[in-house]
C-alpha positions in Angstrom: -5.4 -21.7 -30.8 -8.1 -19.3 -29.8 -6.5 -15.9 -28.1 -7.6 -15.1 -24.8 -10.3 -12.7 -24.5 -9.5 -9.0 -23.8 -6.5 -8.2 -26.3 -5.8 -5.9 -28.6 -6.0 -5.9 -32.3 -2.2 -6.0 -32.3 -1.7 -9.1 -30.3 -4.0 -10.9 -31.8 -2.2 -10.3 -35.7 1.1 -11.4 -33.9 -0.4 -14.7 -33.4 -0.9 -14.8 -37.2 2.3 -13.6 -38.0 4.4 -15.2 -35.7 2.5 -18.4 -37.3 3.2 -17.3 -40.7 6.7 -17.4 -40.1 7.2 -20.5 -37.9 5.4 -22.6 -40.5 8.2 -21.5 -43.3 6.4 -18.5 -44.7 8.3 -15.6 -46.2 6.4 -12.5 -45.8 2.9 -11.1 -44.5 2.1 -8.1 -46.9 -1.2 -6.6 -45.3 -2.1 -6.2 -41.9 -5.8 -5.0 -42.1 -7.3 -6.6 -39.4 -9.6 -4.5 -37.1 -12.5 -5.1 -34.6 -16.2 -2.9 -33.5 -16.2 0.3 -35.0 -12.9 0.1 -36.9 -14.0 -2.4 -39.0 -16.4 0.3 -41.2 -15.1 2.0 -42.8 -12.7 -0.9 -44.2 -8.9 -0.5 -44.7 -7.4 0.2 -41.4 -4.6 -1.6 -40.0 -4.3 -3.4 -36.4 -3.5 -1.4 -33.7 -3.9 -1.1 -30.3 -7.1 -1.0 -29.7 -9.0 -3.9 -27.4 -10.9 -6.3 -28.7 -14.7 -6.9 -26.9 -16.6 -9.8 -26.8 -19.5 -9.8 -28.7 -17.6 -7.9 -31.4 -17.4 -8.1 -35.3 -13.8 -8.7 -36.5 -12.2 -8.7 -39.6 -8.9 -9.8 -41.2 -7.8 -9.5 -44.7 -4.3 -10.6 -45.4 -1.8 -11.6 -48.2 1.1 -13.7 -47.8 3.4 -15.1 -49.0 4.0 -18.8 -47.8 6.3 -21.7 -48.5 8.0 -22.4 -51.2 6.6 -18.4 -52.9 2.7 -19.7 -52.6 1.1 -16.6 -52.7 -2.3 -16.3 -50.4 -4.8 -13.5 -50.0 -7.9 -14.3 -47.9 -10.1 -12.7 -46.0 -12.3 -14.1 -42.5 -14.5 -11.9 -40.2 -15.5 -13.6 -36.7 -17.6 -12.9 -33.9 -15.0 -12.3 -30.8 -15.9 -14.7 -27.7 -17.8 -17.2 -29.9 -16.9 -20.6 -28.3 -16.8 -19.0 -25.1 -19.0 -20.5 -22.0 -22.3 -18.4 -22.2 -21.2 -16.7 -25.6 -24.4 -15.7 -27.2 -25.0 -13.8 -30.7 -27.0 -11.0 -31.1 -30.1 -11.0 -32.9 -28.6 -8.5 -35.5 -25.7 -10.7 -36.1 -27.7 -14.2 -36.4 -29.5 -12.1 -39.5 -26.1 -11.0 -40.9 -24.5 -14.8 -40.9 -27.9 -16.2 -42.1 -27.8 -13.6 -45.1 -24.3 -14.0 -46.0 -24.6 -18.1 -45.5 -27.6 -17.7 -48.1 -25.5 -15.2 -50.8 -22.5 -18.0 -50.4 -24.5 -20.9 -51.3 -26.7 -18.8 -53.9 -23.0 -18.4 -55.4 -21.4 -22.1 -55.4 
């Protein structure tokens, strides 16, 4: 499920790692996920700063799941996206459109 808008960084990892766990998972190792400015430079952790809409944020993760299944992946969103009159930027249209592009390029 989405999280309801105006949280912080914190409660919106709980969500992750609270799902981690209930689904039989052993161990979340990282916990870089961080929103606006925190997300550049890279390599913070949560904390408790509040999240906006309109925001860039960014998770990178490893865990370890069931049965010792190791995972590390990485997601950025676009806080609010989904939400009634949610609209992207300009700037951030230009940034999904380029990364879309380097993605298929890649395949």
């Amino acid at each position: 499920s989405q999280p309801e808008a105006n949280v912080t960084e914190n409660e919106v990892w709980s969500i992750l790692h609270s799902t981690v766990i209930a689904c039989d998972g052993e161990y979340v190792e990282t916990r870089l996920m961080n929103s606006g400015p925190k997300t550049n430079p890279w390599m913070q952790e949560s904390g408790a700063r509040r999240i906006n809409v309109g925001e860039t944020v960014q998770l990178d993760t490893d865990v370890v799941g069931p049965f010792g299944y190791y995972v590390d992946f990485s997601r950025t969103f676009t806080a609010g996206y989904g939400l009634p009159g949610f609209q992207a930027t300009e700037k951030q249209k230009k940034h999904y459109k380029l990364a879309l592009e380097m993605v298929k390029h890649n395949m």
